[in-house]
SESEFI-251885 format. One line per field, with one value per residue: residue number from 1; z, x negated, y of N, C-alpha, C in turn. Coordinates in nm, 3 decimals. Layout:
<nodes>
seq	NUM;...
nc3	Z;...
nc1	X;...
nc2	Y;...
cac3	Z;...
cac1	X;...
cac2	Y;...
cc3	Z;...
cc1	X;...
cc2	Y;...
</nodes>
This chain:
<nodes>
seq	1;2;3;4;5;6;7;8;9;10;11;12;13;14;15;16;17;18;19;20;21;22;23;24;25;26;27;28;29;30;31;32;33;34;35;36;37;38;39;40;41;42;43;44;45;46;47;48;49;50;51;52;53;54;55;56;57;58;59;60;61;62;63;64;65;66;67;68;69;70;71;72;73;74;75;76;77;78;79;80;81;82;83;84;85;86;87;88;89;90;91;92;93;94;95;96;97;98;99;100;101;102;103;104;105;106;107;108;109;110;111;112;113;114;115;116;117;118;119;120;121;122;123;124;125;126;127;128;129;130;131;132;133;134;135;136;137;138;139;140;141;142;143;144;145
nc3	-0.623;-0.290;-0.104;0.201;0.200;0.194;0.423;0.581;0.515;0.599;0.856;0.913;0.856;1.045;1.274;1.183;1.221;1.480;1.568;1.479;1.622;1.906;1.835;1.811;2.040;2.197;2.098;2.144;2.426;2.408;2.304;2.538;2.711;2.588;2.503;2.249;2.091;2.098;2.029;1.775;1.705;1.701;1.441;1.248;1.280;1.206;0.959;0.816;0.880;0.742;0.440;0.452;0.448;0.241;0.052;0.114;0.081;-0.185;-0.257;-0.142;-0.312;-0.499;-0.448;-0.359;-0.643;-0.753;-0.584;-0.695;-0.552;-0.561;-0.495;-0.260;0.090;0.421;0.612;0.491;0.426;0.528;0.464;0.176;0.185;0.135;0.318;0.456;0.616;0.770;1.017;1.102;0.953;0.981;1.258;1.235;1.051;1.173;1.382;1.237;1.147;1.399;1.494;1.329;1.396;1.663;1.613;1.430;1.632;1.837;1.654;1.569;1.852;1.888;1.701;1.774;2.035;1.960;1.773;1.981;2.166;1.979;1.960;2.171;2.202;1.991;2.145;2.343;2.190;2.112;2.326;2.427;2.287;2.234;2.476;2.440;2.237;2.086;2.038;1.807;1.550;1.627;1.484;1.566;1.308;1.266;1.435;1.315;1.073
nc1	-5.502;-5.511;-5.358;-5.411;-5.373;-5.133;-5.067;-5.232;-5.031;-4.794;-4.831;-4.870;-4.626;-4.490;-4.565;-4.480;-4.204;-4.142;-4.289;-4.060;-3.879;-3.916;-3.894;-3.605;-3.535;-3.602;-3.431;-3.201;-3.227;-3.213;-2.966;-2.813;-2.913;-2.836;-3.001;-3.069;-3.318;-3.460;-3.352;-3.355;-3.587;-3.667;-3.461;-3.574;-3.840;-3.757;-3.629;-3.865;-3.993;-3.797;-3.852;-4.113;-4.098;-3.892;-4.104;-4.305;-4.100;-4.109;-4.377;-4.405;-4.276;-4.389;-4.598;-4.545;-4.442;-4.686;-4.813;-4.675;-4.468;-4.188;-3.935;-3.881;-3.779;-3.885;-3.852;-3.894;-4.136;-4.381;-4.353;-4.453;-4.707;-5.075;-5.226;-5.434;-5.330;-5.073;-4.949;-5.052;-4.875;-4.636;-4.614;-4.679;-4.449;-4.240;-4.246;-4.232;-3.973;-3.815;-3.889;-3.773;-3.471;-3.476;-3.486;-3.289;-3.114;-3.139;-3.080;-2.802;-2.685;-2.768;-2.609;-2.385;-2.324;-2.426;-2.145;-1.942;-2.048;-1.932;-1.697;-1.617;-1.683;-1.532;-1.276;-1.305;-1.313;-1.089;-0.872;-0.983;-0.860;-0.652;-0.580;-0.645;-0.531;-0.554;-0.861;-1.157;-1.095;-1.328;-1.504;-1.567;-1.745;-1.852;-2.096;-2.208;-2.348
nc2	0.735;0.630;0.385;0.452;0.720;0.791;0.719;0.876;1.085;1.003;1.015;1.296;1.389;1.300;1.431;1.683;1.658;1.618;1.860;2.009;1.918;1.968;2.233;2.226;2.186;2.432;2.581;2.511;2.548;2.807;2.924;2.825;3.017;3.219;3.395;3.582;3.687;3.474;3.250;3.376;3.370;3.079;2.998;3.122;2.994;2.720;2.767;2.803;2.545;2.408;2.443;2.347;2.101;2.005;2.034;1.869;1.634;1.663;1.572;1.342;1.152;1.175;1.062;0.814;0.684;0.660;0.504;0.281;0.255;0.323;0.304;0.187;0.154;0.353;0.209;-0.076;-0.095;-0.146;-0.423;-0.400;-0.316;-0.308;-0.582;-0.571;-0.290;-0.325;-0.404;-0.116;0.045;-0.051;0.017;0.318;0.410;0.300;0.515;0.724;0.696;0.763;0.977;1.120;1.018;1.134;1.459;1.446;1.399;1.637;1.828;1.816;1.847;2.117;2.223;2.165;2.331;2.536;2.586;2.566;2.733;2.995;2.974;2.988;3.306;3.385;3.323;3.517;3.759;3.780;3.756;3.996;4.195;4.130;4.248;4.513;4.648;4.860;4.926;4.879;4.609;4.322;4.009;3.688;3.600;3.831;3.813;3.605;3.691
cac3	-0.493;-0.204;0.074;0.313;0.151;0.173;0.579;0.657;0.483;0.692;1.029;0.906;0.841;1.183;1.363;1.157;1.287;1.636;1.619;1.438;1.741;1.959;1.775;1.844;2.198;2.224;1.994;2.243;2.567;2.391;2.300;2.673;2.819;2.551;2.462;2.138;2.057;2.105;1.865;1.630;1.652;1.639;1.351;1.140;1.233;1.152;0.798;0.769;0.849;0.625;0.314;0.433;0.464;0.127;-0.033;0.201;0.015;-0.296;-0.274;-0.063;-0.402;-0.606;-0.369;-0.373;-0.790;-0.789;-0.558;-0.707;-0.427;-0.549;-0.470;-0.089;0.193;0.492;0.693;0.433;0.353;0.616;0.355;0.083;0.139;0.170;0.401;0.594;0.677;0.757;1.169;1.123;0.812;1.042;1.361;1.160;0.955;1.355;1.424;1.142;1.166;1.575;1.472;1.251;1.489;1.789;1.551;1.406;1.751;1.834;1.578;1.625;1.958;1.859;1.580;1.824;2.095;1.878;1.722;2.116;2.215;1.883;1.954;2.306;2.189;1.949;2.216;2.443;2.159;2.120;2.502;2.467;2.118;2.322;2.631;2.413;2.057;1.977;1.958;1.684;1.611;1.634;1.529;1.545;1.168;1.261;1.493;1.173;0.965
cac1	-5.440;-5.500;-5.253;-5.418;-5.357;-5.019;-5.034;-5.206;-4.946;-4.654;-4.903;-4.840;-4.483;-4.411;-4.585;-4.378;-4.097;-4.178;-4.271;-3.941;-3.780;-3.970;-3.815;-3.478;-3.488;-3.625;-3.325;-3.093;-3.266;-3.215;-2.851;-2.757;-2.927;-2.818;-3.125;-3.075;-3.419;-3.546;-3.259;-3.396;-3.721;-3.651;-3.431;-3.678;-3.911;-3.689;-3.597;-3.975;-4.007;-3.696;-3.892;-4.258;-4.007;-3.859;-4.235;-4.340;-4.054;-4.112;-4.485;-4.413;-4.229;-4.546;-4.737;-4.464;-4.464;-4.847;-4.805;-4.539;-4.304;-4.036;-3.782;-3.892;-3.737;-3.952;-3.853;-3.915;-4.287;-4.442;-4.350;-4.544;-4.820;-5.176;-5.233;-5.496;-5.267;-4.954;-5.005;-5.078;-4.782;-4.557;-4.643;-4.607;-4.293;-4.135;-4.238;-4.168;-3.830;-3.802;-3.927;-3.602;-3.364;-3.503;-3.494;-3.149;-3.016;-3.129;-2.999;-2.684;-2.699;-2.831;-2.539;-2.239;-2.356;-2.414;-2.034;-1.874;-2.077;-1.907;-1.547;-1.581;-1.694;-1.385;-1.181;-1.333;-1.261;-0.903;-0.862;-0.967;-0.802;-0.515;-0.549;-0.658;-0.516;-0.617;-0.955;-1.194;-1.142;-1.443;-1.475;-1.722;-1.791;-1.949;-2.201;-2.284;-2.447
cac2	0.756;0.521;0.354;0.529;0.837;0.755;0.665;1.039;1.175;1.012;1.088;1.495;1.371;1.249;1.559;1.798;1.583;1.610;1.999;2.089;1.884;2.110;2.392;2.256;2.229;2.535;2.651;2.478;2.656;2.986;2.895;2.791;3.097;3.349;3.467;3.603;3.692;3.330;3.204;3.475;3.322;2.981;3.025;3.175;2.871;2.592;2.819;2.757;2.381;2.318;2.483;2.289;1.962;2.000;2.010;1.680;1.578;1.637;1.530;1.212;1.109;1.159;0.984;0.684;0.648;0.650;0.376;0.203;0.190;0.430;0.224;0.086;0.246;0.362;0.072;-0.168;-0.009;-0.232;-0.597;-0.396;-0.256;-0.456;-0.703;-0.520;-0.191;-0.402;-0.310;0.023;0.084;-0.080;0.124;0.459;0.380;0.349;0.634;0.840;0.695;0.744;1.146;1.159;1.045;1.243;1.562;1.486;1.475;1.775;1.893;1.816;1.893;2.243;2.226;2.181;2.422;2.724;2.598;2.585;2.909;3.096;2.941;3.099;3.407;3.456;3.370;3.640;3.875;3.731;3.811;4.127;4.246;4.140;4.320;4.670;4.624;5.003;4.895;4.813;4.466;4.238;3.858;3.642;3.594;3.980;3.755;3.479;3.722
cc3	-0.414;-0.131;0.189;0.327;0.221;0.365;0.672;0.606;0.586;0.824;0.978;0.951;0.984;1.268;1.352;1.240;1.415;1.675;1.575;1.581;1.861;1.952;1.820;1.989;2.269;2.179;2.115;2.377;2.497;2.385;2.450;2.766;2.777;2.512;2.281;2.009;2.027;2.002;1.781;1.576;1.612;1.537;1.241;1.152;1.176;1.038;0.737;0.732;0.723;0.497;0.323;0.411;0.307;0.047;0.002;0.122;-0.124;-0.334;-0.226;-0.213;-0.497;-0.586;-0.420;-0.524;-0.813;-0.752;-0.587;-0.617;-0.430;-0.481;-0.349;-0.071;0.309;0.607;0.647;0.383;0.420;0.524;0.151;0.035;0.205;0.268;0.516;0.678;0.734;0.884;1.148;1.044;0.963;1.196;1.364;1.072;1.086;1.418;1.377;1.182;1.318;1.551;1.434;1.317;1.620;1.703;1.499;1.534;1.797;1.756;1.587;1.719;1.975;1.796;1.684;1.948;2.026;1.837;1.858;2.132;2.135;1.926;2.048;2.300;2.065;2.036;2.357;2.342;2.094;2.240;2.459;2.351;2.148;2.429;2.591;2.269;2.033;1.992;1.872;1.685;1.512;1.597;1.492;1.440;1.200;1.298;1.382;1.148;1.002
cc1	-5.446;-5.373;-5.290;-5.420;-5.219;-4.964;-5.090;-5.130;-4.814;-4.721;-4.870;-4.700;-4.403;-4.451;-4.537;-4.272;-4.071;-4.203;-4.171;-3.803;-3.840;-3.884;-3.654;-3.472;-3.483;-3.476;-3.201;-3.051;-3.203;-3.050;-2.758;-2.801;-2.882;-2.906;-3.167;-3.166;-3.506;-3.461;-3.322;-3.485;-3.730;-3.550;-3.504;-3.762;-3.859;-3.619;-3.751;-3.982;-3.974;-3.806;-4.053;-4.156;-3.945;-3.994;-4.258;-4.234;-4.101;-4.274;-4.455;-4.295;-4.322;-4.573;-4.661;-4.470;-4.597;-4.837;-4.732;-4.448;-4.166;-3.928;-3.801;-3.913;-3.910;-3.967;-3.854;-4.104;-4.381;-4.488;-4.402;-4.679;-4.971;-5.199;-5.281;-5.445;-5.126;-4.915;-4.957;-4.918;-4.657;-4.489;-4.575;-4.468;-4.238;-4.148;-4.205;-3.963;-3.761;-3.812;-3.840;-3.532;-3.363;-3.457;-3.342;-3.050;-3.008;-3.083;-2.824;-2.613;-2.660;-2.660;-2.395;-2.236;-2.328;-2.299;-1.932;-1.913;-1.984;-1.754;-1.519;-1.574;-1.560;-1.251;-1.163;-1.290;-1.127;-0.825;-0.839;-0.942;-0.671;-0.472;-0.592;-0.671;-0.530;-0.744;-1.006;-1.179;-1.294;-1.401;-1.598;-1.811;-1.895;-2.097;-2.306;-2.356;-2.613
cc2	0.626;0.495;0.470;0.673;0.862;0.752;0.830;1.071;1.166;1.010;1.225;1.524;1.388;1.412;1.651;1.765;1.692;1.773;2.051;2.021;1.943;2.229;2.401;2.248;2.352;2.662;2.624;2.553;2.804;2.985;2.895;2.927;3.248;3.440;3.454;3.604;3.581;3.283;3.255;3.346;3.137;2.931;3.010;3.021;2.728;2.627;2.783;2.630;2.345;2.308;2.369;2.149;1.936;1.972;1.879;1.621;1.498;1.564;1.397;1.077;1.058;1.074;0.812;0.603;0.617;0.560;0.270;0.156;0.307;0.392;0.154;0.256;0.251;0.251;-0.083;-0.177;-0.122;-0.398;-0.546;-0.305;-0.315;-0.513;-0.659;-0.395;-0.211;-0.329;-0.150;0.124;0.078;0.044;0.254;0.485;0.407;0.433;0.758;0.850;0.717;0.929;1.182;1.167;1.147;1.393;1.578;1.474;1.545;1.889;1.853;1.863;2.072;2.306;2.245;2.277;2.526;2.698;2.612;2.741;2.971;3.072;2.981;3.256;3.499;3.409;3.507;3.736;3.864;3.797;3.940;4.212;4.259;4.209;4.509;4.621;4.783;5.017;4.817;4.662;4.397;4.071;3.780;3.622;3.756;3.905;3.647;3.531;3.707
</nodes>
């Protein structure tokens, strides 16, 4: 196994990144406009990512022991790996790690939206549980599944 084995792998890394932060904005838009169907769908794709993201995991481990760098972080990768990919290591490490944060703020983002939207929506059926208690009641846990 080469280094530069090692450097396309976190170029795949970062582009997953970057299209699963895609996914959440898109997740966000659908969230803010109510468009259920688009949630669906970007749902389902970011249940995908997770599962391709878990493998990149578990391979980007391999890759690391072959190289002997189990134990160096991604922002340390740059002070060991050869002389002539130093640049390039460096480069991609900041961007892998720049792909993370963009992605976990959208997620977050994503994360406290869909938890506001749901806390409105059991107070709309609070409201109105209250204003006609002899109908069925509804609560949002119905909406989770």
């Amino acid at each position: 196994m080469e280094f530069h084995d090692y450097l396309a792998f976190l170029e795949q890394l970062r582009q997953e990144l970057d299209t699963l932060s895609a996914v959440e904005q898109q997740k966000i838009a659908a969230v803010r406009s109510g468009d259920l169907a688009a949630l669906d769908a970007c749902m389902k794709q970011e249940q995908a990512a997770a599962l391709s993201l878990r493998g990149r995991e578990q391979h980007r481990k391999v890759m690391l022991r072959d190289l002997g760098l189990e134990h160096v972080s991604l922002a340390e990768l740059p002070r060991h790996c050869p002389p002539q990919d130093r640049e390039r290591t460096a480069a991609l490490s900041q961007q892998v790690l720049r792909s993370y944060q963009v992605l976990s703020s959208a997620q977050q983002t994503a994360r406290t939206l869909m938890e506001s939207r749901l806390h409105h929506i059991e107070q709309e059926l609070e409201q109105r549980e209250a204003e006609h208690p002899s109908a069925p009641r509804t609560t949002a846990a119905d909406f989770r599944a």
